[in-house]
C-alpha positions as CSV (number, residue, x, y, z in Angstrom):
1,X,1.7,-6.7,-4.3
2,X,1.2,-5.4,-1.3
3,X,3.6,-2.6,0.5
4,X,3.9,-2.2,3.8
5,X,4.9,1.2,5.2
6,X,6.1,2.1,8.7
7,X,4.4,5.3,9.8
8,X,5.4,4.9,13.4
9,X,7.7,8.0,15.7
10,X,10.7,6.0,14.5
11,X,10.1,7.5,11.3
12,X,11.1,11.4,10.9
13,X,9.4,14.1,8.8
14,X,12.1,14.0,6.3
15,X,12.2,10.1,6.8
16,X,8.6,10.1,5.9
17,X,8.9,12.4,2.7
18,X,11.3,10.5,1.1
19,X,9.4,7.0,1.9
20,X,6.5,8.6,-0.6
21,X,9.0,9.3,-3.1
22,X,10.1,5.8,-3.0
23,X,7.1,4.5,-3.1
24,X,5.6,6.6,-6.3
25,X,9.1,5.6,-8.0
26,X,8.0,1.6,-7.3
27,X,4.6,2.8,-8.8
28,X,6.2,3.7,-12.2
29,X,9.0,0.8,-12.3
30,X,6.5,-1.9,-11.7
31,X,3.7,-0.6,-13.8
32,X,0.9,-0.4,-11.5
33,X,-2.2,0.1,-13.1
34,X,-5.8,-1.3,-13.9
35,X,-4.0,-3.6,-16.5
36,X,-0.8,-4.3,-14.9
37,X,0.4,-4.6,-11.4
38,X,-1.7,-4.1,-9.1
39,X,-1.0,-3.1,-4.9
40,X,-2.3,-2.2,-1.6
41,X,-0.7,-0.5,1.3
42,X,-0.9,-1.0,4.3
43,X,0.7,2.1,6.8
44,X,1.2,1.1,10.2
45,X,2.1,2.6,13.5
46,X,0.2,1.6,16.8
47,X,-2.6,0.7,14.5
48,X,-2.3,-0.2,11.2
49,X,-5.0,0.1,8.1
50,X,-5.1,-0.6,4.6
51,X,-5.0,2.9,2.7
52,X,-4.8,1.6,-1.0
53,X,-6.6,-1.7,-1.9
54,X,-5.8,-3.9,-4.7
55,X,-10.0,-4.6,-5.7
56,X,-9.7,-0.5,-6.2
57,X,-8.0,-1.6,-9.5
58,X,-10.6,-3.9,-11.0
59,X,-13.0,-2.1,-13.5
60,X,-11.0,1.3,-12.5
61,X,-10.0,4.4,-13.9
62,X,-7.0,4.8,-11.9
63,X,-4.4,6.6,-13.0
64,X,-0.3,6.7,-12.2
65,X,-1.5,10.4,-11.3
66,X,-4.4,9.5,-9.1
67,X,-1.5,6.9,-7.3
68,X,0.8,9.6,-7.2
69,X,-1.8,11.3,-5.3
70,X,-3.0,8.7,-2.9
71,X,0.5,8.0,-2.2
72,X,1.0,12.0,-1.4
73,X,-2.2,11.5,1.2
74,X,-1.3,8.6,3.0
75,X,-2.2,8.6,6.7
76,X,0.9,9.2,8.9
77,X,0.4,7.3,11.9
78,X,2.7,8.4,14.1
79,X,2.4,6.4,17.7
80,X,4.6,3.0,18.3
81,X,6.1,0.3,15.6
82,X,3.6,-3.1,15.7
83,X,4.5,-4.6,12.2
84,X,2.9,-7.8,13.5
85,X,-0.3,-5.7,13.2
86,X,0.2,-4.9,10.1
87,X,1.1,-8.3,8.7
88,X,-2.8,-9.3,10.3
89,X,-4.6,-7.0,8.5
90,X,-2.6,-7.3,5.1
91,X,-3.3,-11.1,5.4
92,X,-6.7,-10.7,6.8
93,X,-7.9,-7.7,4.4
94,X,-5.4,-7.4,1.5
95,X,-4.8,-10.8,0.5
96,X,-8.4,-12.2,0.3
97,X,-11.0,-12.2,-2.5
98,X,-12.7,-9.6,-1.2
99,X,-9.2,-7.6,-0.9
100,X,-8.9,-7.9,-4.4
101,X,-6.6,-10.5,-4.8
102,X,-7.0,-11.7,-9.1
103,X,-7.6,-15.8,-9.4
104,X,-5.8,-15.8,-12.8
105,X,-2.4,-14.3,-11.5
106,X,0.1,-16.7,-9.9
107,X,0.9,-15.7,-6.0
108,X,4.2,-15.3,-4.8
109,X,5.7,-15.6,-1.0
């Protein structure tokens, strides 16, 4: 799964906080870890980058905490809102073998 996450001015301090609280509650209710559910994000602004990958779970340690954490760091971006390039690098970077992306679990769109 991969989350995309607005980092742009449109998105206040507060606004921001809360998004990382949301996004370490879809951590626990979808069970992401090594042997479960598996995501990247992907923050965007003016620019947009992949912060979490989903081949960071293969043969990993990672914990809910060490999410928790990640999730805590993210990069705020600031700067204008271009979703369309974050939807390019998710389906350039995130989606790919190299991203990550398991053969033996079905892909939905």
């Amino acid at each position: 799964m991969a989350l995309i996450v607005c980092s742009s001015k449109s998105i206040s301090t507060r606004s921001w906080a809360r998004m990382k609280r949301f996004l370490g509650t879809l951590v626990r209710v979808f069970e992401v870890r090594p042997g479960g559910t598996h995501i990247a994000i992907v923050v965007y602004g003016t620019n947009a980058q992949v912060a979490l990958t989903l081949k960071e779970f293969v043969s990993s340690r990672l914990t809910v905490s060490d999410l928790r954490k990640r999730i805590d760091s993210l990069p705020r971006q600031i700067g204008l809102r271009f979703i369309d390039k974050a939807l390019r690098v998710t389906e350039r970077e995130v989606f790919t073998k190299a991203g990550g992306v398991r053969n033996n679990v079905p892909k939905v769109c």
